[in-house]
N, C-alpha and C positions, 0 to 999 in steps of 0.2 A: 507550496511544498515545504517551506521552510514551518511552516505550522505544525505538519506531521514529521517534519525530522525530529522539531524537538521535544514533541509529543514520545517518537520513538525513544530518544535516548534518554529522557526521566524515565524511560520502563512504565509509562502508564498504557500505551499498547503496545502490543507484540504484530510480529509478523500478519498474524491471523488475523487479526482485527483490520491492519492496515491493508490488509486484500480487500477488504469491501470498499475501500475508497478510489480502487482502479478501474479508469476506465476501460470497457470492456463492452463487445458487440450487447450483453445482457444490463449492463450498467453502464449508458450510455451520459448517466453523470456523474459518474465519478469524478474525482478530486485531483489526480495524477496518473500519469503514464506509467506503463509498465516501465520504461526505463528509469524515471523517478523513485518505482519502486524499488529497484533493484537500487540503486543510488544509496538509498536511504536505508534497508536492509542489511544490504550485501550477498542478498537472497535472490534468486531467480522468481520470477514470476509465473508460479504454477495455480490455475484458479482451481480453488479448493470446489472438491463436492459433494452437493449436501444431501 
């Protein structure tokens, strides 16, 4: 996780990017938890669709 925190806070990704790294019943390899996500955001975990 510490990987994509500090990926988030140099702004090289955004929210939307770091959605594709949570795990999730469709991305069952994902990189972090949604509660990670929300950690690292500050954003709720709503999976985007496409």
């Amino acid at each position: 996780m510490d990987f994509w925190k500090m990926c988030f806070d140099m702004k090289v990704i955004d929210a939307d990017f770091l959605r594709q790294a949570v795990i999730t019943d469709t991305n069952k390899f994902g990189d972090i938890t949604v509660d990670q996500f929300k950690e690292i955001t500050g954003e709720d975990f709503i999976k985007a669709t496409s």
